[in-house]
C-alpha positions as CSV (number, residue, x, y, z in Angstrom):
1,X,115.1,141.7,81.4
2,X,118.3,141.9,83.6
3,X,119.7,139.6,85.3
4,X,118.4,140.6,89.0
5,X,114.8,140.9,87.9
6,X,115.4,137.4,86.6
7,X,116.7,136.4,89.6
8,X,113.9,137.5,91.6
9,X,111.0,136.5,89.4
10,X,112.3,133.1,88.7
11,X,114.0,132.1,92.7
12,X,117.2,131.1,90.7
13,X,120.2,133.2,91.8
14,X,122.5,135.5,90.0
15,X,125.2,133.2,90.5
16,X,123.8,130.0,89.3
17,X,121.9,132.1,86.2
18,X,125.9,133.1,85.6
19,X,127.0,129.9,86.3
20,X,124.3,128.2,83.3
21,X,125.7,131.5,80.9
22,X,129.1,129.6,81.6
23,X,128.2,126.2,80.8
24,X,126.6,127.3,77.6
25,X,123.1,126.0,79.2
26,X,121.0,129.4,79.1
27,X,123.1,132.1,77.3
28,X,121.2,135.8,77.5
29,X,119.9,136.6,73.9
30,X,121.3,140.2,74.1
31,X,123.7,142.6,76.0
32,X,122.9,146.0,77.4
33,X,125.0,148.8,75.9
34,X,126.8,148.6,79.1
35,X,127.4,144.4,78.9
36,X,125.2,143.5,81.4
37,X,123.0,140.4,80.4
38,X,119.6,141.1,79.3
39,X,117.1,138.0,79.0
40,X,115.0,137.1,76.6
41,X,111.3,135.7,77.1
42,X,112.2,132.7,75.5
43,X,115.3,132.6,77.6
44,X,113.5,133.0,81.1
45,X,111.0,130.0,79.7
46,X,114.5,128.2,79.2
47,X,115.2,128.4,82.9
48,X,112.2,127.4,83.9
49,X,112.6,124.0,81.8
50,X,116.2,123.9,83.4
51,X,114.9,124.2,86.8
52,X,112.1,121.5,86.1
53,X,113.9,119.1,84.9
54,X,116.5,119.6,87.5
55,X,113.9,119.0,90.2
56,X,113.7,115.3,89.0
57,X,117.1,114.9,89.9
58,X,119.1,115.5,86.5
59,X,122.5,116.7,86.6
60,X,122.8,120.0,84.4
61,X,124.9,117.6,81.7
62,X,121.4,115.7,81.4
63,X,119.8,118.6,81.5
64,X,121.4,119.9,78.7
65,X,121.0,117.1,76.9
66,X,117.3,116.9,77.3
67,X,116.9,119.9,76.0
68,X,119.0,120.1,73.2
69,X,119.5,116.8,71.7
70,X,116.8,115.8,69.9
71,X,117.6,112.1,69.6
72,X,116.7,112.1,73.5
73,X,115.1,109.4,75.0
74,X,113.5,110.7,78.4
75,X,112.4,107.0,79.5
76,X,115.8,105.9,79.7
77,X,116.5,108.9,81.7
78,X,113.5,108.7,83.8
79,X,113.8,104.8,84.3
80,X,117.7,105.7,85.7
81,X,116.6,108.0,87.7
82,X,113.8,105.9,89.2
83,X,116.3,103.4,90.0
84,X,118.8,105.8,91.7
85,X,115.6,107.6,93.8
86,X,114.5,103.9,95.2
87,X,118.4,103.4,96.3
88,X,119.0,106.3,97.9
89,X,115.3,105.4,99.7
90,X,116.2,102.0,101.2
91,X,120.0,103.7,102.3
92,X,118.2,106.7,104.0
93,X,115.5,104.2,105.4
94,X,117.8,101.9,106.6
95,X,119.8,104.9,108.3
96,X,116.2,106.5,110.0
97,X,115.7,103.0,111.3
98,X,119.0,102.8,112.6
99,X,119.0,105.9,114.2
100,X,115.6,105.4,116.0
101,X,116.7,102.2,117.3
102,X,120.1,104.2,118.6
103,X,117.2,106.1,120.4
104,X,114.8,104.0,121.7
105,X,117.8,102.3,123.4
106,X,118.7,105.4,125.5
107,X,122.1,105.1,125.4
108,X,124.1,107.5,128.1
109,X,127.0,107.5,126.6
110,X,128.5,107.3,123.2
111,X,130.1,104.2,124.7
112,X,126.5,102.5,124.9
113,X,126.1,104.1,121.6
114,X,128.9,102.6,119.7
115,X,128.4,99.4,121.8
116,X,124.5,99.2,120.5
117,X,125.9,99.9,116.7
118,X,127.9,97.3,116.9
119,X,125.4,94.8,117.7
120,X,123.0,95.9,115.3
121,X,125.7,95.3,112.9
122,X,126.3,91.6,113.9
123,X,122.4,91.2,114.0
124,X,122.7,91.9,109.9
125,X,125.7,89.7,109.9
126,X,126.1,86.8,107.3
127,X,127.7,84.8,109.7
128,X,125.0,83.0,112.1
129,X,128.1,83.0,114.8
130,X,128.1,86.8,115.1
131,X,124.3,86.8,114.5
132,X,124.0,84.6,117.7
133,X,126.4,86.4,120.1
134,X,124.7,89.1,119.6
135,X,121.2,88.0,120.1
136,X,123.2,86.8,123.2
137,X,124.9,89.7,124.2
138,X,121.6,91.7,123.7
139,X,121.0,91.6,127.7
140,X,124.7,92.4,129.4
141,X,126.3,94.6,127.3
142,X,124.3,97.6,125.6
143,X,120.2,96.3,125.6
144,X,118.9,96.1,121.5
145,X,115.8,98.1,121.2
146,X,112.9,95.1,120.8
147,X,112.0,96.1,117.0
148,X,115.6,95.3,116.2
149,X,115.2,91.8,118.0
150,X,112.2,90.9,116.8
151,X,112.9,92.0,113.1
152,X,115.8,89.7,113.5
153,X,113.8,86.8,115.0
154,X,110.8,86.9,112.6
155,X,113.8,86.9,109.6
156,X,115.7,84.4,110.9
157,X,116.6,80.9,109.2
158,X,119.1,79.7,111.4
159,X,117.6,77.0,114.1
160,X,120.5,78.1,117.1
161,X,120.5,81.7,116.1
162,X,116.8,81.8,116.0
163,X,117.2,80.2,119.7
164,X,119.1,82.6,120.7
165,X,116.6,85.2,119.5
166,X,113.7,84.2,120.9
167,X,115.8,84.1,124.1
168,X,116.2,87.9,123.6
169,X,113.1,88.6,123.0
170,X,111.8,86.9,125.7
171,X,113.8,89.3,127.9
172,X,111.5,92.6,126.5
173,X,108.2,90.9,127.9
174,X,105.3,92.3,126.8
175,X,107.2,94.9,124.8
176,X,107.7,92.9,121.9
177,X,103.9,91.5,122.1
178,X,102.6,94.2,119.5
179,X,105.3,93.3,117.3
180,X,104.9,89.9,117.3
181,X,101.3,90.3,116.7
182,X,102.1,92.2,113.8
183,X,104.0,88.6,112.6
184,X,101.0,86.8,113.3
185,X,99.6,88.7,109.6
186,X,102.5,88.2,107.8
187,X,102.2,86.9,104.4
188,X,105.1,84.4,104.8
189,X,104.1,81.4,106.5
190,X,107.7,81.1,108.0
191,X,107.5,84.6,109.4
192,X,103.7,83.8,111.3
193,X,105.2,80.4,112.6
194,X,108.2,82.5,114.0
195,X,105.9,84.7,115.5
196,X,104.1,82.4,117.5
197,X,106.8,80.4,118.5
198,X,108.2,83.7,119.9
199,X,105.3,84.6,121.9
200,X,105.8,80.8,123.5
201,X,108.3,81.8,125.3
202,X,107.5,85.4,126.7
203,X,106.0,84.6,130.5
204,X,102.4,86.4,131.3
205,X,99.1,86.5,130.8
206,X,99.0,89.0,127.5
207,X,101.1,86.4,125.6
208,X,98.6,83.8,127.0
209,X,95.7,85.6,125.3
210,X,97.8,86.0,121.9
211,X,98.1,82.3,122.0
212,X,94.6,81.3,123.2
213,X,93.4,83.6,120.2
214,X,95.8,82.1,118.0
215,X,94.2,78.7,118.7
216,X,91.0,79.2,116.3
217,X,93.2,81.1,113.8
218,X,92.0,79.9,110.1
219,X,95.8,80.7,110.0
220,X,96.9,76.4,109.8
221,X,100.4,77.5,110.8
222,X,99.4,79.9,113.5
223,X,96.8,77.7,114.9
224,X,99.3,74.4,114.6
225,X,101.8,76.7,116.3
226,X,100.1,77.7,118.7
227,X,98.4,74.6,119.9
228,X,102.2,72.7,120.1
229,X,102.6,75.6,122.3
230,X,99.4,75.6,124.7
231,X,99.9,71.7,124.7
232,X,103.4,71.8,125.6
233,X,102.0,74.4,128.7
234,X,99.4,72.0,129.8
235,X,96.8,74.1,128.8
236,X,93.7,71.6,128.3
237,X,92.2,74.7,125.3
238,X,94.5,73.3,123.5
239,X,93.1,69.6,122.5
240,X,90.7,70.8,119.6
241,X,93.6,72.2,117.8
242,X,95.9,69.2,118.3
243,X,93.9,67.2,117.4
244,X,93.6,68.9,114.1
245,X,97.2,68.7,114.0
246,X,97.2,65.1,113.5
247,X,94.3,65.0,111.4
248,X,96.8,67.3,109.2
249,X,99.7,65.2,109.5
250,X,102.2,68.5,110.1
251,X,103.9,68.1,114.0
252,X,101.7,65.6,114.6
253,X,104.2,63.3,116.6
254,X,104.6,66.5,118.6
255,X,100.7,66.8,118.6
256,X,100.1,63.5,120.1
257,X,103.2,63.5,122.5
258,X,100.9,66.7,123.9
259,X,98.2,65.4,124.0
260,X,99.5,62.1,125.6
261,X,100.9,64.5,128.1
262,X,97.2,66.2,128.9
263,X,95.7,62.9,128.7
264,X,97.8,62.3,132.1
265,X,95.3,64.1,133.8
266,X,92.3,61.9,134.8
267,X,90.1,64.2,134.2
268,X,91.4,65.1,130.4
269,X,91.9,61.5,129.2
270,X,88.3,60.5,128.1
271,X,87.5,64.1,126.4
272,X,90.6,63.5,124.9
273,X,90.0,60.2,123.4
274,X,86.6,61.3,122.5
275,X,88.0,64.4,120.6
276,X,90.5,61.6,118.6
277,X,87.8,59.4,117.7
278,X,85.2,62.1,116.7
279,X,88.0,62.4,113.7
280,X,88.0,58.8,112.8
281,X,87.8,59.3,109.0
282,X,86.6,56.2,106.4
283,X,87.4,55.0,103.0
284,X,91.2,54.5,101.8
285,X,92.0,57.8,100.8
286,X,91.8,58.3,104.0
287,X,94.1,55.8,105.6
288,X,96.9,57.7,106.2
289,X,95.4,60.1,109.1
290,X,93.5,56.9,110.5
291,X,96.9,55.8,111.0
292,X,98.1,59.1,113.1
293,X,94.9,59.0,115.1
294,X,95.8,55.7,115.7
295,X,98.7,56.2,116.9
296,X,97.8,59.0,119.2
297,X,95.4,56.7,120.6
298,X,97.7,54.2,121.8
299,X,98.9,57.0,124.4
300,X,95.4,57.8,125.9
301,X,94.3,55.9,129.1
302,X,90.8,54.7,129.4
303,X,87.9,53.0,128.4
304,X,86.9,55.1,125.2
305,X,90.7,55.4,123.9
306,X,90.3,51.3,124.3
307,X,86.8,51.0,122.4
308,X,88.0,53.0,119.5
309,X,91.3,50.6,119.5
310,X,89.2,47.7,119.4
311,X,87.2,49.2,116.6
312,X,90.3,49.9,114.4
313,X,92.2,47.0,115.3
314,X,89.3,45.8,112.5
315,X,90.1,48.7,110.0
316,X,90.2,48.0,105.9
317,X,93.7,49.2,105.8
318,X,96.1,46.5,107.7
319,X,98.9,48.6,108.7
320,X,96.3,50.8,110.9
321,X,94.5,47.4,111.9
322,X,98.1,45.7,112.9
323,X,98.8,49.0,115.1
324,X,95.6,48.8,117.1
325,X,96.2,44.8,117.4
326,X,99.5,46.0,118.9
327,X,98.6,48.4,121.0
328,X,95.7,46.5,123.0
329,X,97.9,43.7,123.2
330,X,100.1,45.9,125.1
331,X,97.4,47.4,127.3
332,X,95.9,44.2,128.1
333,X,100.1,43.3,129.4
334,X,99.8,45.5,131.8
């Protein structure tokens, strides 16, 4: 077969089949009377291996090595090669995620463009300074698409850079919400808590809901979370999961300074005194979340945060015993 019929029957062009013929890769069996190459079946099955094995990414050196040295080992190969596919993957990921952020920030200029690159850059930054002006900067100069921000806020470790994230975020509204309920399901306990603590600060009733949800989570950092946060707000919802806070011994300080907050209200301060002491555990083991209910006791006004004082200043375990000792003495001071 010449080579144009090859050409045609196998999509490889008369170039590239002249091109193997030079490398020594596939070389003709035979020549027509007038030199023109003339393939051989076996040949033609040739370039089909050559064109297999080339569409697994070999370079025609490996190629020829595949099928000619017969001490090859195509694992090796293959492992390589799966290496190399999966890094050229997260570079052209990274650069389509890139680029869609470039987008969804509308920029009218290439100005606004560069200016939005840039910040995207510093957002990736190792230094938390650069990281934090631009979280900063996010609002004046060229405005970061939300997924951007709230990748960055979910990721980061930082205590003033995360600040200055949540800041940012804030400043999408209810754009970011979706993503930030997308956090709540993370499978990093850091990553749900950062979640929650963004949707804190975002003003309006959909982030409301997301927290009022988030307050019967089985999720123990989402729910803790987001009762610091309802508590903090002065949303009453929020005593069931504070006091499970304490019970837990995880923020409970914050928990109780909530809830000592809430209790402020006439109305709150006997439901939640009565929520404290429906915890009350017994027995030793136990002691140490005696002593936090305790001590969230001693903040509550009222006749039933009294009762349950009295009861404890009586405890098996002193130090919570000496503690409720103290605390009536105080209240009876005033």
């Amino acid at each position: 077969m010449l080579i144009g019929e090859v050409a045609r029957r196998s999509g490889v062009s008369a170039r590239m089949l002249r091109h193997y013929d030079s490398l020594g890769l596939v070389r003709p069996t035979g020549r027509t009377g007038s030199g023109y190459r003339e393939y051989s079946d076996e040949d033609i099955r040739r370039i089909f291996h050559v064109e297999s094995l080339r569409s697994l990414g070999l370079s025609l050196r490996d190629v020829a090595r595949a099928l000619d040295d017969p001490g090859f080992r195509p694992s090796d190969l293959v492992g390589d090669l799966i290496r190399q596919t999966q890094e050229r993957i997260a570079v052209e990921t990274a650069l389509l995620t890139r680029l869609r952020r470039i987008g969804a920030a509308e920029p009218a200029g290439w100005e606004e463009v560069l200016q939005t690159v840039a910040l995207l850059h510093a957002l990736g930054s190792e230094s938390a300074g650069k990281r934090q002006r631009a979280a900063l900067a996010s609002a004046e100069e060229a405005p970061l698409p939300v997924e951007a921000l709230v990748e960055a806020a979910l990721g980061e470790t930082d205590p003033n850079v995360a600040g200055a994230l949540r800041w940012a975020v804030a400043q999408s509204g209810d754009g970011a919400l979706e993503l930030l309920a997308q956090g709540l399901a993370s499978p990093e306990a850091e990553v749900r808590e950062r979640a929650v603590r963004c949707i804190a600060e975002i003003p309006g009733e959909q982030a409301i809901t997301l927290l009022q949800g988030a307050l019967t989570s089985s999720d123990t950092t989402v729910r803790r979370q987001a009762a610091l946060a309802r508590g903090a707000a002065g949303a009453a919802e929020a005593i069931p999961a504070l006091v499970d806070v304490i019970v837990e011994g995880t923020n409970d300080v914050d928990a109780a300074d909530a809830l000592s907050a809430l209790a402020g209200r006439p109305e709150l301060a006997d439901r939640i005194a009565t929520a404290l002491v429906a915890r009350v555990p017994h027995g030793l083991d136990a002691s140490p979340a005696r002593r936090r209910l305790t001590q969230a006791l001693a903040d509550i006004p009222g006749t039933t945060a009294t009762r349950a004082l009295t009861d404890l200043s009586h405890d098996e375990d002193p130090a919570v015993a000496l503690t409720a000792t103290y605390v009536l003495t105080l209240r009876a001071a005033r």
